[in-house]
N, C-alpha and C positions, 0 to 999 in steps of 0.2 A: 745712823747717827750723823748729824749735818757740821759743819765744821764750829758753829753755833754754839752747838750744846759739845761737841770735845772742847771746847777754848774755854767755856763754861767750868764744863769735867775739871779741865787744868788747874782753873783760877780757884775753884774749891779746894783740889788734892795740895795746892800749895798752901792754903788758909790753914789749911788742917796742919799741914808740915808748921807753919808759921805759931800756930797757937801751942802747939806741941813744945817746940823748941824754946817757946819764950818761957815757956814754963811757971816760975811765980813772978816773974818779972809783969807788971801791967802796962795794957795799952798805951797809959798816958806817957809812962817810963820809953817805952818805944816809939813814940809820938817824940818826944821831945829832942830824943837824940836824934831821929831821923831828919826835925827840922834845921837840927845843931850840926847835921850837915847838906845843910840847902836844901832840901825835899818839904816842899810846903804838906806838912804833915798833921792832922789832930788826934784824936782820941777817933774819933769817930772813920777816920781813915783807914786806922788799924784795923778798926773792928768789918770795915765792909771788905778789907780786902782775905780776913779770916774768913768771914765769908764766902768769897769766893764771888762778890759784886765786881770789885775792882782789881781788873786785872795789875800785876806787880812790875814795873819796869826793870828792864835789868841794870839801870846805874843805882835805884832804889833796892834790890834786890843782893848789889855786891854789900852797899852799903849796912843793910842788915844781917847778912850774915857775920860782918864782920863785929857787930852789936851783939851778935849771938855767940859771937867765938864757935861758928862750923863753916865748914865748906860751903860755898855755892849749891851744890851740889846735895847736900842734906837737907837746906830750904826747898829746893823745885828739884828732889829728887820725886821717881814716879811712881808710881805701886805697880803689883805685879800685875797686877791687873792693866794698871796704862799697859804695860811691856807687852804681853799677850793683846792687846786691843791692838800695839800698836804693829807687832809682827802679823797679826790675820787681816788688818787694814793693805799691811805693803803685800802679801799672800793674792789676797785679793784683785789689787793691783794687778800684780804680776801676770793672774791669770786670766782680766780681764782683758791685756796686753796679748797675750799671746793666742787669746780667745778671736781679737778683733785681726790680729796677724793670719791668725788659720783663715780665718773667713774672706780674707782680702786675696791670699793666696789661693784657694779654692776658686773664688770668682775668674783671680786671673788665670788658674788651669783649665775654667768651663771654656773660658773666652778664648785661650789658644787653641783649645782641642774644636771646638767649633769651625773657627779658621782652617786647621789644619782640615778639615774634614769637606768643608768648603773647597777649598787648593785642590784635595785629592781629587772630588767630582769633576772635578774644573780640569782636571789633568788624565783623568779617565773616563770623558763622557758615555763611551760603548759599552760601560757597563750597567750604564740606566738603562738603555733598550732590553735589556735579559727583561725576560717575561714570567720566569722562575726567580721570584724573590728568594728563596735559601739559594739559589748558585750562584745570582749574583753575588749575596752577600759572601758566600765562602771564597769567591776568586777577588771581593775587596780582602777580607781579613790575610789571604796568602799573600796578596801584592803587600799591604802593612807589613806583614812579616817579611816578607822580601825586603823591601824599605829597609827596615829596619836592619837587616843582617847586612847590610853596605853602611850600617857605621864602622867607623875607625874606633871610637870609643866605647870600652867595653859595656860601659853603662848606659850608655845610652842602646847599645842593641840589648843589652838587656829589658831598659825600661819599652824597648819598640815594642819585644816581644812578650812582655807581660802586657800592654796596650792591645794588641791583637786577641790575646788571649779573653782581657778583659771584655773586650766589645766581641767578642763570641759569646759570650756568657751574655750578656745585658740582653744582646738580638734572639738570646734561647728563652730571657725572660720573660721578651716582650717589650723591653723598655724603651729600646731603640729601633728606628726602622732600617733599612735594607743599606739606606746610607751612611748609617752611624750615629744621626743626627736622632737627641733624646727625641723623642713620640710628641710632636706639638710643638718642639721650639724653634725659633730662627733658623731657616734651610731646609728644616723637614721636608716642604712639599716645593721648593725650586726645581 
């Protein structure tokens, strides 16, 4: 739904409220006092904004309710239906937010474990010479877990050592190659 047609939705749900509320009282009746307080008002005004053509101002808006003897709040209150629209709208939201947040994150975890894996070749070139792709690989994943058990923080030698663990699994998959680096992307064949 485009904001269009909910502003639309609104200017209806209030028409509806408005006709409801005015009860036997008539358009012109409402017309007249709305002019009688400066709101260039007609018969015809009433009837588009029952409608839901023309939207209600809120100084137009205090004024009628108080022609109606109700709350603001009784004129442009919402159905439950608005409520429910409006809570799976902000729902929605929320998850679209946290949706774009995962993915931004994710991007920048591909992007640092790239680097880091990068750094590492870069800081242990003797292990490209192995001519044995499984021992190469198995003396990178112990040196990572080595790495990693020279944190001071517990978390972080944890996260080292579930990282080593992970890129054993990936390289048993197939996914990744000898260096870490996924199968075809940025570094693979440096």
């Amino acid at each position: 739904m485009t904001d269009d047609d909910e502003q639309k939705r609104r200017n209806q749900q209030i028409g509806r409220n408005l006709q409801k509320l005015r009860g036997e009282r008539s358009q012109q009746r409402v017309a007249d006092y709305m002019r009688d307080c400066k709101h260039k008002w007609s018969q015809s005004t009433v009837w588009s904004v029952e409608k839901g053509d023309r939207p209600l101002r809120l100084t137009e808006a205090k004024d009628l309710a108080a022609f109606l003897e109700v709350q603001l709040g009784d004129l442009l209150d919402l159905t439950e239906e608005d409520i429910a629209d409006q809570k799976i709208r902000r729902a929605v939201d929320e998850l679209n937010w946290k949706l774009e947040t995962a993915i931004s994150a994710h991007g920048d975890y591909l992007f640092s474990r790239e680097m880091f894996m990068k750094m590492f070749w870069d800081e242990y070139p003797e292990l490209l010479d192995e001519e044995d792709d499984d021992r190469a690989f198995d003396e990178f994943v112990k040196r990572a877990h080595l790495t990693s058990a020279h944190f001071d923080d517990d978390w972080l030698r944890k996260q080292g050592e579930g990282y080593a663990q992970q890129l054993r699994e990936s390289y048993e998959r197939g996914e990744i190659d000898r260096k870490g680096f996924k199968k075809g992307a940025w570094g693979a064949n440096d």
